[in-house]
DSSP file (Angstrom, degrees, kcal/mol; ACC not computed):
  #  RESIDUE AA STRUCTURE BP1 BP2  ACC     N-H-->O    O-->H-N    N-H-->O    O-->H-N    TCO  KAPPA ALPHA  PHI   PSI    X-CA   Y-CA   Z-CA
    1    1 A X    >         0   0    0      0, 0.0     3,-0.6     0, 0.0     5,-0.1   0.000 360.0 360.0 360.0 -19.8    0.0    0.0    0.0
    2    2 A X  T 3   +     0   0    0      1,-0.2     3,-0.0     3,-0.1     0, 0.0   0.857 360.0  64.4 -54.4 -44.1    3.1    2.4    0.5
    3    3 A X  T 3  S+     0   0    0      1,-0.1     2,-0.7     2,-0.1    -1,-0.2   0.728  98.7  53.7 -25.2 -57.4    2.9    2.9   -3.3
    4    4 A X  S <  S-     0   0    0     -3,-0.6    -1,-0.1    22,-0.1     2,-0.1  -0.821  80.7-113.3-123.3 150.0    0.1    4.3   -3.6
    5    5 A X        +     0   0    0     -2,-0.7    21,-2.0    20,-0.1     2,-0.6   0.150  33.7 169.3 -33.2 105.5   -2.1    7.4   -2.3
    6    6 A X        -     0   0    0     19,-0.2     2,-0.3    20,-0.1    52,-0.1  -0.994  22.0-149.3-120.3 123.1   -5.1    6.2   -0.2
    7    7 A X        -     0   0    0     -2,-0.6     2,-1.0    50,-0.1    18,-0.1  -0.637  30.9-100.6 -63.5 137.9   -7.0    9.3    1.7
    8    8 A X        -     0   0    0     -2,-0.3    53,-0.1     1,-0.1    50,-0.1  -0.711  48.6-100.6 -51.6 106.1   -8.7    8.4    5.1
    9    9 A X        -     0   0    0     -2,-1.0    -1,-0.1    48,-0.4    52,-0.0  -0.171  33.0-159.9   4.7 103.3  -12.1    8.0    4.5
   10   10 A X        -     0   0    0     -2,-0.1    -1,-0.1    -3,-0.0     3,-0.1   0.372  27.7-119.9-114.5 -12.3  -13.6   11.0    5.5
   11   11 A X        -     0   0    0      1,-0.1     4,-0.3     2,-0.0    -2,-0.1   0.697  39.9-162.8  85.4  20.9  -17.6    9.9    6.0
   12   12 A X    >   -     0   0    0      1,-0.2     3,-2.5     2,-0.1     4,-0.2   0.258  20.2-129.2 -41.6 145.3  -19.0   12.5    3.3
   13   13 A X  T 3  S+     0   0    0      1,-0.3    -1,-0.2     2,-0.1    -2,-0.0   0.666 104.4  56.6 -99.6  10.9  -22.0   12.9    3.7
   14   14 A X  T >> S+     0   0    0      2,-0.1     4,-2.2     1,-0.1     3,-1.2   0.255  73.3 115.0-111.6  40.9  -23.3   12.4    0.5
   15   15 A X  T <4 S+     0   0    0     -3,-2.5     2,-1.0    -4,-0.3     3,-0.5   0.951  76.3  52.3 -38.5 -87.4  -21.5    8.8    0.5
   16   16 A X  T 34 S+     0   0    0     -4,-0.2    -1,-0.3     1,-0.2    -2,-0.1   0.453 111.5  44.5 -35.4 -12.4  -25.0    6.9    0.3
   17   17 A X  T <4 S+     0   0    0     -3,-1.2    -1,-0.2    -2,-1.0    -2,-0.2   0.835  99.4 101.6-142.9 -78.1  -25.9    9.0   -2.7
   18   18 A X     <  -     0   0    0     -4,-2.2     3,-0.1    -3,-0.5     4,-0.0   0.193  57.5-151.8   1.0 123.7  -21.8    8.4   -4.6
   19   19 A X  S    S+     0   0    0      1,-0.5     2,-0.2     2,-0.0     3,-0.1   0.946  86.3   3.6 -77.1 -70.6  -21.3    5.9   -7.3
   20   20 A X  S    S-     0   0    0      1,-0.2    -1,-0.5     2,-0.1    -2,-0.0  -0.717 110.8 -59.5-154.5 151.9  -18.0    5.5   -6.4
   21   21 A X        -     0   0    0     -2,-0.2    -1,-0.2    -3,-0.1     4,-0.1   0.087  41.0-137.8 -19.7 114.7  -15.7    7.1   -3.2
   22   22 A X  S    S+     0   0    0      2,-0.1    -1,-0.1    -3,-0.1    -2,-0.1   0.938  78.7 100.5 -66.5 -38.2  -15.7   11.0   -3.4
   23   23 A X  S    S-     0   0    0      1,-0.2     2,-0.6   -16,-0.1     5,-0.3  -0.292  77.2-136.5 -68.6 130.5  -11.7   10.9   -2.5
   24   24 A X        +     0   0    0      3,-0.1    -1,-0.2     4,-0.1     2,-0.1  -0.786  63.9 108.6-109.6  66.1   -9.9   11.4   -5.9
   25   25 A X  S    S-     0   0    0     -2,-0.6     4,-0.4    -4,-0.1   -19,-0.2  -0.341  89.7 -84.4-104.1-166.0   -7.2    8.6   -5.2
   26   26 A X  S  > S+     0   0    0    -21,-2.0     4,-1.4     2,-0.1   -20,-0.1   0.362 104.7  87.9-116.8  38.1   -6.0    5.4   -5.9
   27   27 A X  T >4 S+     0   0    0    -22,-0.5     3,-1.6     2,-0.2     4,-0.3   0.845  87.3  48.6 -54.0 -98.6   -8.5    4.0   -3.4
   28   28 A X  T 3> S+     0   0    0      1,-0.4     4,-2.6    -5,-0.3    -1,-0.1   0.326 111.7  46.5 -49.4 -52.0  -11.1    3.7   -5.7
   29   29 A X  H 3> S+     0   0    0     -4,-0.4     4,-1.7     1,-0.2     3,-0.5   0.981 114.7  48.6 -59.7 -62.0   -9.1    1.9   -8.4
   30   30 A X  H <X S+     0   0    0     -3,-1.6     4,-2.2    -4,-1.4    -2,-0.3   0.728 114.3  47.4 -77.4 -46.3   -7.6   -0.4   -5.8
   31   31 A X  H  > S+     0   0    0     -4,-0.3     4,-1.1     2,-0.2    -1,-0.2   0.875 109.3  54.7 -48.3 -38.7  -11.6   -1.1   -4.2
   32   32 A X  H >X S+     0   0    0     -4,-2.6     4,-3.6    -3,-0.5     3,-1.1   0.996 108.2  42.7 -72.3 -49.6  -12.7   -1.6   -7.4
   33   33 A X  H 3< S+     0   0    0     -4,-1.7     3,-0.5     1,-0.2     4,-0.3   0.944 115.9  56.7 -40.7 -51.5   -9.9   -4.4   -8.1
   34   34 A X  H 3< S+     0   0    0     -4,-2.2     3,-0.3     1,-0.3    -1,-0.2   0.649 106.1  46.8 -54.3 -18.7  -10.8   -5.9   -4.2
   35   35 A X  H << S+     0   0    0     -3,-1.1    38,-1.1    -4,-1.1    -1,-0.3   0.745 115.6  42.3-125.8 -44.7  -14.2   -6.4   -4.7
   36   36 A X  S  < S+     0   0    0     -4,-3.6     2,-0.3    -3,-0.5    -2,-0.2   0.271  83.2 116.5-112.7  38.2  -14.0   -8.1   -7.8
   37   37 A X        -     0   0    0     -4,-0.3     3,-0.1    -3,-0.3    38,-0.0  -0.538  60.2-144.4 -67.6 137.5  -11.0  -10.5   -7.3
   38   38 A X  S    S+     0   0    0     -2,-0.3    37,-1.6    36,-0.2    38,-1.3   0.665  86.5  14.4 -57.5 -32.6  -11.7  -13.8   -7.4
   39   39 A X  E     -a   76   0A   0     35,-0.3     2,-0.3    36,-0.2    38,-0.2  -0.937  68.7-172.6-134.7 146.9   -8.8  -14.4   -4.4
   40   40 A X  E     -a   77   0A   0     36,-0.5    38,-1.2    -2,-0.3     2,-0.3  -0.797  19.4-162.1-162.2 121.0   -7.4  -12.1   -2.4
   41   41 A X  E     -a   78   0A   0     -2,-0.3     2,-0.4    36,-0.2    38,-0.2  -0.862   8.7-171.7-109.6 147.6   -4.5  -11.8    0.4
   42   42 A X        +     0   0    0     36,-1.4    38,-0.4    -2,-0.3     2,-0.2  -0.958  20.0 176.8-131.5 134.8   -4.7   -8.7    2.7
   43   43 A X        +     0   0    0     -2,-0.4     2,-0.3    36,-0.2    38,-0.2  -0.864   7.9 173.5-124.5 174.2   -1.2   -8.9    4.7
   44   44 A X  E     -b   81   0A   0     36,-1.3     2,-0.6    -2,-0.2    38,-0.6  -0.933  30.6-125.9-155.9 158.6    0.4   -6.4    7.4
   45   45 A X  E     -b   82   0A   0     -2,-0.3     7,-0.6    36,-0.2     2,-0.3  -0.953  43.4-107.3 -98.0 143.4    3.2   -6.2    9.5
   46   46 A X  E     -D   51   0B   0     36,-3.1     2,-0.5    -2,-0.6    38,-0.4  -0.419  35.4-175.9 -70.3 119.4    2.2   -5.6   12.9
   47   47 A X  E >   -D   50   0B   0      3,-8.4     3,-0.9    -2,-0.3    36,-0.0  -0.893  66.3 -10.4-118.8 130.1    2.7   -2.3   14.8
   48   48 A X  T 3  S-     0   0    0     -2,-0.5    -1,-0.3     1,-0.2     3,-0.1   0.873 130.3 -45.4  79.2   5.7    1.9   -1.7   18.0
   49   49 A X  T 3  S+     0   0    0     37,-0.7     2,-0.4     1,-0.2    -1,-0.2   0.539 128.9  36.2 103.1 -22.3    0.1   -4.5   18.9
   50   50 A X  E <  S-D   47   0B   0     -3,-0.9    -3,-8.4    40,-0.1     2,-0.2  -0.972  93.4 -41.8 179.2-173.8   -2.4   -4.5   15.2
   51   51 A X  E     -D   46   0B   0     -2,-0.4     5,-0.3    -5,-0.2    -5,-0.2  -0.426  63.1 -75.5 -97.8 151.5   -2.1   -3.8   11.9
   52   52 A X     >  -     0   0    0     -7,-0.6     4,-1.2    -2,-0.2     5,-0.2   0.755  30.9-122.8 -51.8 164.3   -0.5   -1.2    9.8
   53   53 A X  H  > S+     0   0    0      2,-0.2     4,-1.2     1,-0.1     5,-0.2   0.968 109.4  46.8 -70.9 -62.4   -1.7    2.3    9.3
   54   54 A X  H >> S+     0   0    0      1,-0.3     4,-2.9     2,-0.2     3,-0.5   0.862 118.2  44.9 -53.2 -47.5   -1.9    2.1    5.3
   55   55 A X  H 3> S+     0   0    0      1,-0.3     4,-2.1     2,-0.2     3,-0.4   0.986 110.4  52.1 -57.5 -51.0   -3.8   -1.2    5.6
   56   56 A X  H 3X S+     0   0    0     -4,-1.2     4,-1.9     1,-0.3    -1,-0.3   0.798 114.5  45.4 -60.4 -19.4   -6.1    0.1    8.5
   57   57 A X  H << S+     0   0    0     -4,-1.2   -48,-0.4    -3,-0.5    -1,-0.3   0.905 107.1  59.6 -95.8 -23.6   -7.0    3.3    6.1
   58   58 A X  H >X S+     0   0    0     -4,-2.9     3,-2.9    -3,-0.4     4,-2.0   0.977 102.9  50.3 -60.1 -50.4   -7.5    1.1    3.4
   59   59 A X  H 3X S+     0   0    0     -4,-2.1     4,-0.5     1,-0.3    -1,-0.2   0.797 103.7  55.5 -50.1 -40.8  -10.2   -0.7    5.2
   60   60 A X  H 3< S+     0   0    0     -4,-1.9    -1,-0.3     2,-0.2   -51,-0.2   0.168 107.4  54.9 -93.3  41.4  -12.2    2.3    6.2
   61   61 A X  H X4 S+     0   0    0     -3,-2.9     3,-6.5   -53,-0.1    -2,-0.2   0.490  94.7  61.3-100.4 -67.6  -12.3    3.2    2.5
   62   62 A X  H >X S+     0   0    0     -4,-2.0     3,-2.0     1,-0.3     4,-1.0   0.604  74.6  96.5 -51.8  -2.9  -13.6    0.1    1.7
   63   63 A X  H 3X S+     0   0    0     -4,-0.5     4,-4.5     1,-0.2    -1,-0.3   0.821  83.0  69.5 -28.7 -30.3  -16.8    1.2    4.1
   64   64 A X  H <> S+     0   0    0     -3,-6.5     4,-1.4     2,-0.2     6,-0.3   0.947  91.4  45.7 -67.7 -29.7  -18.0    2.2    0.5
   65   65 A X  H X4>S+     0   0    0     -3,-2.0     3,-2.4    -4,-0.2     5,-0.9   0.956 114.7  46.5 -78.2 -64.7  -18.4   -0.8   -0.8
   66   66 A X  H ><5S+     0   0    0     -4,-1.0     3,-2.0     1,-0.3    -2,-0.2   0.778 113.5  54.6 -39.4 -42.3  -20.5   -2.3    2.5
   67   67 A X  H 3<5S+     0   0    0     -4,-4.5    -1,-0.3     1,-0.2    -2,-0.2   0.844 110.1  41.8 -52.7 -32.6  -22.6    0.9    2.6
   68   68 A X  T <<5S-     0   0    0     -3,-2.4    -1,-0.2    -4,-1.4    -2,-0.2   0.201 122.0-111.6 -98.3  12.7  -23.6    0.5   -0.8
   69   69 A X  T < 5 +     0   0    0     -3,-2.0     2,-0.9    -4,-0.3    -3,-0.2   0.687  59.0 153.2  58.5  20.1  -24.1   -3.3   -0.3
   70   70 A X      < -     0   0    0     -5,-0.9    -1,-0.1    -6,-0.3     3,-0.1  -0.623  29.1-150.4-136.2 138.8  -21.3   -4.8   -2.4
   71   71 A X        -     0   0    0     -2,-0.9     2,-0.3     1,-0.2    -1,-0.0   0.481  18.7-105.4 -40.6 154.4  -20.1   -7.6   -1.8
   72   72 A X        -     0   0    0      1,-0.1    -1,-0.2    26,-0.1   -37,-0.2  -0.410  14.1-152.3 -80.7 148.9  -16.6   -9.2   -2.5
   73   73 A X        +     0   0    0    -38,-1.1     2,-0.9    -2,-0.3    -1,-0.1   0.738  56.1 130.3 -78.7  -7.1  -16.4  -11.6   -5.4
   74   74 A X        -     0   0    0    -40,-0.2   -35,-0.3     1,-0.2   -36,-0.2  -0.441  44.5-165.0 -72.4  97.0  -13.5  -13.2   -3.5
   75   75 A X  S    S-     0   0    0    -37,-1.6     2,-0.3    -2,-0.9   -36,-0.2   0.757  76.8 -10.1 -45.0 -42.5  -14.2  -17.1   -3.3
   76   76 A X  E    S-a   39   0A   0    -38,-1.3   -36,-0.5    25,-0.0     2,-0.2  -0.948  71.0-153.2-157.1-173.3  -11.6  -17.4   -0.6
   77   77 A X  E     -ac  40 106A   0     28,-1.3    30,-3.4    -2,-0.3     2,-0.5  -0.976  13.6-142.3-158.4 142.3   -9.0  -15.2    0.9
   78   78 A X  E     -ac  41 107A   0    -38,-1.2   -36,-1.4    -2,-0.2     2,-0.3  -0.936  13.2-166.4-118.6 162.8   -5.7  -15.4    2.7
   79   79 A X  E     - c   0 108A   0     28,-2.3    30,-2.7    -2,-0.5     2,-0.4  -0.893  12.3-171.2-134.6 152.5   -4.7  -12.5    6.2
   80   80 A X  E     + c   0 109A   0    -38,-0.4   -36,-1.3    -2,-0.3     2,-0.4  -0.971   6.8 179.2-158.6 114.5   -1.0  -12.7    6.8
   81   81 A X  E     -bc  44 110A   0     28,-1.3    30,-0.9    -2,-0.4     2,-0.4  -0.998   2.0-177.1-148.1 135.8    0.0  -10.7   10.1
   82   82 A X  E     -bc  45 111A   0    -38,-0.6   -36,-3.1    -2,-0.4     2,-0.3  -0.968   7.7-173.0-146.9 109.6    3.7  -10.9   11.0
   83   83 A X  E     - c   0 112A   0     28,-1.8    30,-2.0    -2,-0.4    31,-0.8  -0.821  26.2-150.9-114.8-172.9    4.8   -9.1   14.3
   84   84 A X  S    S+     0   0    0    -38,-0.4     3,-0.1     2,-0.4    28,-0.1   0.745  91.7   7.9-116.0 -40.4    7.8   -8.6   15.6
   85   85 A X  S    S-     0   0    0      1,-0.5     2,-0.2   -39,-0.2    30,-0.1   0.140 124.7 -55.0-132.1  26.2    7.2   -8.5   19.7
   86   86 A X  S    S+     0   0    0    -40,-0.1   -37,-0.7     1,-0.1    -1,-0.5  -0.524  93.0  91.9 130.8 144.9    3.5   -9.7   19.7
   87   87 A X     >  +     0   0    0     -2,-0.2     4,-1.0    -4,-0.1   -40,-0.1   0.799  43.2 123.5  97.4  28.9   -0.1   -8.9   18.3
   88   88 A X  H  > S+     0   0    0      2,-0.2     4,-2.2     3,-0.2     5,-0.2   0.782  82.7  54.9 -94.8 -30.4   -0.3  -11.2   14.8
   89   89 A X  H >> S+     0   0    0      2,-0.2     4,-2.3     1,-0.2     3,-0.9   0.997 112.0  47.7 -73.4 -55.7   -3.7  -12.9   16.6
   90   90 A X  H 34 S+     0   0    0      1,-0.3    -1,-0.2     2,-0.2    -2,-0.2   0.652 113.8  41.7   1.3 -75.2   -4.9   -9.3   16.9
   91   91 A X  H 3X S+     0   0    0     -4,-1.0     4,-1.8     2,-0.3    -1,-0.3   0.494 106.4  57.9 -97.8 -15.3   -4.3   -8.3   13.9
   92   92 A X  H <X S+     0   0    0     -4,-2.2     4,-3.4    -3,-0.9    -1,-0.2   0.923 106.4  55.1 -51.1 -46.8   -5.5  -11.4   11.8
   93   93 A X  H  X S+     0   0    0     -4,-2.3     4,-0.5     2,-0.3    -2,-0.3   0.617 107.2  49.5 -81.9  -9.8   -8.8  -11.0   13.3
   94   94 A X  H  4 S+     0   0    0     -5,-0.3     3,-0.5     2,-0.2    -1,-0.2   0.900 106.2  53.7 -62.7 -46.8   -8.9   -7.5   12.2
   95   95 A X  H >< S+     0   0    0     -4,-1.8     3,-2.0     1,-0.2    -2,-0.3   0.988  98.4  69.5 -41.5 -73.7   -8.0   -8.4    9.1
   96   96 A X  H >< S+     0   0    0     -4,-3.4     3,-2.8     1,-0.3    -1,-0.2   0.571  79.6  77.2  24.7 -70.2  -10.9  -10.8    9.3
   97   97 A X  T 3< S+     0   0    0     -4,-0.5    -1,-0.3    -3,-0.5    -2,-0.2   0.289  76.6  67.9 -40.1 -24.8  -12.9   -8.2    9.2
   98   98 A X  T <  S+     0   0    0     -3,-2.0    -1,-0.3     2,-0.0    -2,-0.2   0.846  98.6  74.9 -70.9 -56.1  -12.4   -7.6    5.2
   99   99 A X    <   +     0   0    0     -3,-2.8     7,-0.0    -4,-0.2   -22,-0.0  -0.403  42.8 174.6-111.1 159.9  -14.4  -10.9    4.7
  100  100 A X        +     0   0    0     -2,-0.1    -1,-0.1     2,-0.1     3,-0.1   0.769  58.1 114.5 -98.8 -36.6  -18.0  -12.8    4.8
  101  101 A X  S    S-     0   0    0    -27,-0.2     5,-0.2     1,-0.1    -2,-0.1   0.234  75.8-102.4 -75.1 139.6  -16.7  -16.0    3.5
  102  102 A X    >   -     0   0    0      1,-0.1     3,-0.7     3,-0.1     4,-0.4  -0.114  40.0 -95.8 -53.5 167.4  -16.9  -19.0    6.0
  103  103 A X  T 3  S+     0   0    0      1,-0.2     3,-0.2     2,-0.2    -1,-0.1   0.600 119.3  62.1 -67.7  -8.0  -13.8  -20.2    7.7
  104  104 A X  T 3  S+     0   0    0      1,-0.1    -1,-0.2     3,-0.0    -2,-0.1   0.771 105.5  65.2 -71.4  -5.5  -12.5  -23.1    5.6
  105  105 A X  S <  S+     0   0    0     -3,-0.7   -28,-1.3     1,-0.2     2,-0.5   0.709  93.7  59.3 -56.3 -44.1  -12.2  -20.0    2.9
  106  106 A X  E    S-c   77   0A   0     -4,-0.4   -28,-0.2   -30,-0.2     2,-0.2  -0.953  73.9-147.6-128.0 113.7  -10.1  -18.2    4.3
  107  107 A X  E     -c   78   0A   0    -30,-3.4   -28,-2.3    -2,-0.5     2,-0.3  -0.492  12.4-141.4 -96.9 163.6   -6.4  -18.9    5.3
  108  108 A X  E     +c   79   0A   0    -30,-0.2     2,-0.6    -2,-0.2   -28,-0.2  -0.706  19.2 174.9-124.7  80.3   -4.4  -17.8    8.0
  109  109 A X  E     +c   80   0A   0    -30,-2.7   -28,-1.3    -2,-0.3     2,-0.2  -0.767   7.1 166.1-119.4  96.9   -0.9  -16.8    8.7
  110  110 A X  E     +c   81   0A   0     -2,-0.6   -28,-0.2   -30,-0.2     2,-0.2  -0.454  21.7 166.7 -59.2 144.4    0.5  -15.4   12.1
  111  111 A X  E     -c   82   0A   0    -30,-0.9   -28,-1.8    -2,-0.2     2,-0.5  -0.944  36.6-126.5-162.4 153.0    4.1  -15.3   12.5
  112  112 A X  E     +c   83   0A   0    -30,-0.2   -28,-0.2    -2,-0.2    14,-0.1  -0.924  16.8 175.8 -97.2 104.2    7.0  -14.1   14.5
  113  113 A X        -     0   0    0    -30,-2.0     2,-0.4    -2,-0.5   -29,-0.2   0.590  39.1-140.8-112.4 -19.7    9.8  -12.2   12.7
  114  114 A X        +     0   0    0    -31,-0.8    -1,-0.4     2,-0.1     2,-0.0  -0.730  60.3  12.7 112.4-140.2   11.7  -11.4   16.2
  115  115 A X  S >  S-     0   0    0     -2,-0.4     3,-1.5     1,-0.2   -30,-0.1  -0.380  77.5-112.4 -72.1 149.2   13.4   -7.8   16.6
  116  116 A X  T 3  S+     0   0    0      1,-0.2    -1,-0.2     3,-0.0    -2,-0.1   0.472 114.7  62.4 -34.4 -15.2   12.7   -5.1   14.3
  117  117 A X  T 3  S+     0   0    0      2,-0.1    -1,-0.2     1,-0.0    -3,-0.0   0.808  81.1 109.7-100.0 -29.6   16.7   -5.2   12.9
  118  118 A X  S <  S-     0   0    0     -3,-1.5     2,-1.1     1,-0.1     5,-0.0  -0.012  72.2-134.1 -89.1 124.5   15.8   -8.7   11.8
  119  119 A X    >   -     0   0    0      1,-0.1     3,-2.5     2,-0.1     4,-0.5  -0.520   4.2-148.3 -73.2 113.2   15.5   -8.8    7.8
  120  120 A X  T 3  S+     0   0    0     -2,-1.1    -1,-0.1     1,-0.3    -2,-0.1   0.120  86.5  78.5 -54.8   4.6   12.5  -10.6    6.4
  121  121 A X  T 3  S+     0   0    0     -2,-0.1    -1,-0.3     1,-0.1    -2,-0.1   0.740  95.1  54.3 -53.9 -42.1   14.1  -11.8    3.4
  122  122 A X  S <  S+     0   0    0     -3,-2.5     2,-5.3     1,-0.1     3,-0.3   0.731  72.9 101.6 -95.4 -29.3   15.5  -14.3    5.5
  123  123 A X     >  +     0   0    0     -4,-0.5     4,-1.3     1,-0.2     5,-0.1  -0.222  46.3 179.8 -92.4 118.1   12.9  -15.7    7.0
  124  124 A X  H  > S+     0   0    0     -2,-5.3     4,-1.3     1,-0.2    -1,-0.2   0.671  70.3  45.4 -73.9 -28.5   12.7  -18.5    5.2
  125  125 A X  H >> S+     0   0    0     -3,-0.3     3,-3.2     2,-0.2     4,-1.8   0.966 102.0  67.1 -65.2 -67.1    9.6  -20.2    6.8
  126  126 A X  H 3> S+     0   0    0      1,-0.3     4,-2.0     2,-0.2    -2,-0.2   0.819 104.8  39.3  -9.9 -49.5    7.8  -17.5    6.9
  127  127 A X  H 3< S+     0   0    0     -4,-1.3    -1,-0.3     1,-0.2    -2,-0.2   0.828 108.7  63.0-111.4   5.4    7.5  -17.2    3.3
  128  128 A X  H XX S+     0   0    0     -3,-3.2     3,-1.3    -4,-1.3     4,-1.2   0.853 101.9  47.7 -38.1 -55.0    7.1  -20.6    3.0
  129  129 A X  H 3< S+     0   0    0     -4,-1.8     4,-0.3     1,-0.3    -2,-0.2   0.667 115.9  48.5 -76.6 -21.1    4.1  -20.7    4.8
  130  130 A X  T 3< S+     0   0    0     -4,-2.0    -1,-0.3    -5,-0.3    -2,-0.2   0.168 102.5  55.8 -88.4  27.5    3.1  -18.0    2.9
  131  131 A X  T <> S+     0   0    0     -3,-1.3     4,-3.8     3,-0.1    -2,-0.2   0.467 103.1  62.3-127.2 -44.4    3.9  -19.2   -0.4
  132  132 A X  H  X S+     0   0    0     -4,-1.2     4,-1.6     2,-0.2    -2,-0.2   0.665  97.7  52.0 -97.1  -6.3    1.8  -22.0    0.6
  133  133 A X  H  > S+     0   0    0     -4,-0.3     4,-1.3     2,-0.2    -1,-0.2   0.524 109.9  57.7 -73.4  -9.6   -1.7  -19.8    1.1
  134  134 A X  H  > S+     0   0    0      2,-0.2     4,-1.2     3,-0.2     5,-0.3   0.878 107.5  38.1 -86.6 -49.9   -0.9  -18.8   -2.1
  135  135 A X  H  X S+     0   0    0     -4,-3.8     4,-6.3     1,-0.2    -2,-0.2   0.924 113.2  59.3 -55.7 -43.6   -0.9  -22.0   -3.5
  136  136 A X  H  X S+     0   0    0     -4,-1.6     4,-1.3     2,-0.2    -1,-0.2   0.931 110.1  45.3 -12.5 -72.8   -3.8  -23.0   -1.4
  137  137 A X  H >X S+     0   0    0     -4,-1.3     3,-2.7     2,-0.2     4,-0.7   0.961 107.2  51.9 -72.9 -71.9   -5.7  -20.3   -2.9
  138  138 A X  H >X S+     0   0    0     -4,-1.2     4,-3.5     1,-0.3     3,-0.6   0.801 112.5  49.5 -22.7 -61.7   -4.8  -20.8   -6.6
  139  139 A X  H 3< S+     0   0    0     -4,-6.3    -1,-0.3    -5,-0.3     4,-0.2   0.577 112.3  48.5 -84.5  16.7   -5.9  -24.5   -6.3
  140  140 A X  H <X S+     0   0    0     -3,-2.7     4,-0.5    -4,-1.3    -1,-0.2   0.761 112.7  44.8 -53.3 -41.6   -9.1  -23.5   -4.7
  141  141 A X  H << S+     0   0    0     -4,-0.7    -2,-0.2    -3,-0.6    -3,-0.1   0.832 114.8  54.0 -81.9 -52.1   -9.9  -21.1   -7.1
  142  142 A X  T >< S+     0   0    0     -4,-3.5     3,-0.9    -5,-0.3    -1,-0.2   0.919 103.4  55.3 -27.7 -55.6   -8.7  -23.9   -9.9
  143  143 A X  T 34 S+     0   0    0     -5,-0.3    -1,-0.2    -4,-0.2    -2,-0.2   0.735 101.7  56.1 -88.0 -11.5  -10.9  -26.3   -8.8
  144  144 A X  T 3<        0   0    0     -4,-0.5    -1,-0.2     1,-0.2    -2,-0.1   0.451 360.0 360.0 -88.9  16.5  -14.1  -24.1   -9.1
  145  145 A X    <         0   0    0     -3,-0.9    -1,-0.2    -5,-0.1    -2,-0.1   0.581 360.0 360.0 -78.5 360.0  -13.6  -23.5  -12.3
């Protein structure tokens, strides 16, 4: 999300009324993709205890789509919360939050990357295990074809 511009969500109050988010960002492009993904992994690293600022602002954009009743397309989903001294349960189940879809749907990876100096290149389980929600999801997504 560091890439691009996302504005806070700001509650306008002619939201209900809006085809699409009044903030002229690249929220909107970025909703529109979320919402009609077939699959979708929302990751963060964990700050503080929960999950990242840019994710957290992304999420109260996407208020537009639930106000306006629509739904994600996403047949399943992986949440990936990685802290450093604590708070990946947190912050999975915030992530959570993104999705309707029952729990075999949706995969789940907490993890421990240790002190902040430690580079995340290197941990090599770590993205193994995430490597392997991706694959997860691709051959879910396969097999409903």
């Amino acid at each position: 999300m560091n890439q691009y511009k996302i504005a806070p969500c700001q509650a306008h109050d002619s939201c209900a009324s809006a085809t699409e988010c009044l903030a002229k960002d690249d929220g909107n492009w970025i909703m529109d993709r979320f919402q009609q993904a077939d699959g979708v992994i929302v990751a963060s690293p964990v700050y503080f205890g929960t999950i990242s600022a840019q994710i957290k602002t992304f999420m109260d954009r996407t208020f537009f789509l639930f106000h306006h009743q629509k739904d994600l397309n996403a047949k399943c989903a992986g949440i990936i919360a990685i802290d450093g001294r604590g708070g990946s349960d947190e912050a999975s189940r915030e992530l959570g939050k993104f999705f309707r879809l029952g729990s075999s749907k949706v995969f789940i990876l907490k993890g421990h990357a240790g002190p902040p100096d430690n580079d995340p290149k290197k941990q090599t389980e770590l993205i193994k295990k995430a490597e392997t929600i991706g694959q997860k999801i691709a051959d879910m997504l396969l097999s409903n074809r």
